[in-house]
N, C-alpha and C positions, 0 to 999 in steps of 0.2 A: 179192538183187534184189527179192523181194519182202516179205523183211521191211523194207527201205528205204521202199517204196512204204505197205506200213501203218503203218510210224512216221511217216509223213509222213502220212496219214491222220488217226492218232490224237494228233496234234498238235496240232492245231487243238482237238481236242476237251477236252484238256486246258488250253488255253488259257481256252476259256469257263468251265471248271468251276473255274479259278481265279478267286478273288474278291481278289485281291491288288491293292497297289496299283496305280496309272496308272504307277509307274515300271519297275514289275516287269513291267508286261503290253509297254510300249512296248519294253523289254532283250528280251523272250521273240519279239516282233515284228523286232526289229532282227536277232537272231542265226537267226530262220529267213530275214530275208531276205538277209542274209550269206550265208546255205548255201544258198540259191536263185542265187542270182548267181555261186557257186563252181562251183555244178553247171552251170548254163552255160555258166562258163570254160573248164571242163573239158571240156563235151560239145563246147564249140566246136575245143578244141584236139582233141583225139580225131579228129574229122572231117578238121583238116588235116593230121596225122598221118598218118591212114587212106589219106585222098588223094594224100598224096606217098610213099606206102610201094606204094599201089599203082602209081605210076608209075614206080618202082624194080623194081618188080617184073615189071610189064608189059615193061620195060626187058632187062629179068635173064633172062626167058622166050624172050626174040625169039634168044638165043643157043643155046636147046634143044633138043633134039629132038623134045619132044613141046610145041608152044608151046602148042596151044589147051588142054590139058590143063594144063598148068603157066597158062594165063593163067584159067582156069576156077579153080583151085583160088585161084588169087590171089582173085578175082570176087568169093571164099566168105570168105574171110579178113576182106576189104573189108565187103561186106554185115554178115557178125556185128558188125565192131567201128563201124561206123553205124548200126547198130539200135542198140546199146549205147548210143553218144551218144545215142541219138533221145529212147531213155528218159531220160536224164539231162536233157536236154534237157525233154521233158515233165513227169519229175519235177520239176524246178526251179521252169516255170511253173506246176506246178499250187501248187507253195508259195505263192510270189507272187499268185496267185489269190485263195487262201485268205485270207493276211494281208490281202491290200485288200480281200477282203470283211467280214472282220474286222474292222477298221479305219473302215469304212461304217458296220457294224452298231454299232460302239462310239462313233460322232462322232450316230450315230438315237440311240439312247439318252442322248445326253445331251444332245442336241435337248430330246428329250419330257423330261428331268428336269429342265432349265434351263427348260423352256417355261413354269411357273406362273411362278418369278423373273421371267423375261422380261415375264411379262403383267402381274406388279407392278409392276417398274420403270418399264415403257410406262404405266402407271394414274398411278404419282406424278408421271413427269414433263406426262402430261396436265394434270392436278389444277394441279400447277405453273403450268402453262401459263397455265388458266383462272385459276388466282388474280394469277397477274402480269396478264393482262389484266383482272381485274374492277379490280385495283387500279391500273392506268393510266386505266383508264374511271373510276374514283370520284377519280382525281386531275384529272383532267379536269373532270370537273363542278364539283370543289371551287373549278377556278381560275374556271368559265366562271362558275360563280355568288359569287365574290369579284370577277371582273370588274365583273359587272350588280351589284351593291352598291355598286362602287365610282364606277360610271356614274352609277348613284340619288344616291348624299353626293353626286357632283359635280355633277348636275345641281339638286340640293336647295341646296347651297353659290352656286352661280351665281344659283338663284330668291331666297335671302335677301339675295344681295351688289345684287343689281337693285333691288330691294325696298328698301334700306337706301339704295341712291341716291336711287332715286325718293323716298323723304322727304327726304331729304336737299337734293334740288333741290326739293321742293315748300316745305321751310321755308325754304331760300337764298330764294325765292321772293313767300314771306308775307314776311318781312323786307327783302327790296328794295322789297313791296309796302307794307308798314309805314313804311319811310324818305320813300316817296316820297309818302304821303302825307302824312307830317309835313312832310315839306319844301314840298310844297304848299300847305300849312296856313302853317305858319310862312310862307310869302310871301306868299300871302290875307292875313295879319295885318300884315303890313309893306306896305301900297298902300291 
């Protein structure tokens, strides 16, 4: 009973002082809590046992001659093999205890050993971040200021097409002005 209770102690302790793998510590976590839950079973059935053995018994006594004496001695029988479970019982949780403290302790520590990774990967994909946005912002600008270039040709293209009318209507112009005064002319000379 209580070498039980110190191997279940010193189980744990062996546990940390191993540096084995993550498969090896999770099999060593697995099979104590296998034997937590066995203890349990057992402490559980024990107690139903206990229970219907004493109402057999209680049963058995009511036909004796000495019943409170015979239901006393039952009482005692009862009491041991419930304390018995209680322990098993306690033993059991206190395994389970253990390993999920275990378990906590080992999920911290590899919080804090992942944490610098962590704070790099969070850094790149910031960086990332920032660069895909400078570089939508510089693609941006690149269209807004190919826009206004293209606005400037256009509105430059529209000034020389005006421009090219405007001569254009102003020599159509001199040359109607030119005809009509030949033909002016020419009629002045014919009268």
């Amino acid at each position: 009973m209580v070498a039980g209770l110190i191997a279940a102690l010193l189980l744990p302790l062996a546990a940390l002082a191993d540096t084995g793998s993550d498969a090896a510590r999770q099999a060593d976590w697995d099979a104590r809590l296998e034997r937590a839950s066995a203890l349990l079973a057992e402490s559980k059935a024990n107690m139903a046992a206990a229970r219907s053995l004493l109402d057999e018994r209680n049963a058995a006594c009511a036909t004796k001659f000495l019943v409170n004496a015979c239901r006393d001695e039952a009482r005692k029988d009862y009491l041991k093999t419930t304390h018995e479970s209680r322990r098993l019982e306690s033993e059991g949780k206190a395994i389970e205890r253990e390993v999920k403290k275990e378990q906590i302790a080992e999920r911290d520590r590899q919080r804090v050993e992942e944490a610098p990774q962590r704070a790099a990967e969070l850094k790149a994909r910031e960086d990332e971040t920032e660069a895909a946005r400078q570089a939508a912002a510089a693609k941006i600008e690149t269209t807004q200021a190919d826009k206004a270039r293209k606005a400037a040709e256009g509105e430059q293209r529209k000034a020389a097409e005006a421009d090219r009318l405007r001569e254009k209507r102003e020599a159509h112009e001199r040359k109607v002005a030119e005809k009509m005064r030949q033909a002016e002319q020419q009629e002045g000379a014919k009268k």
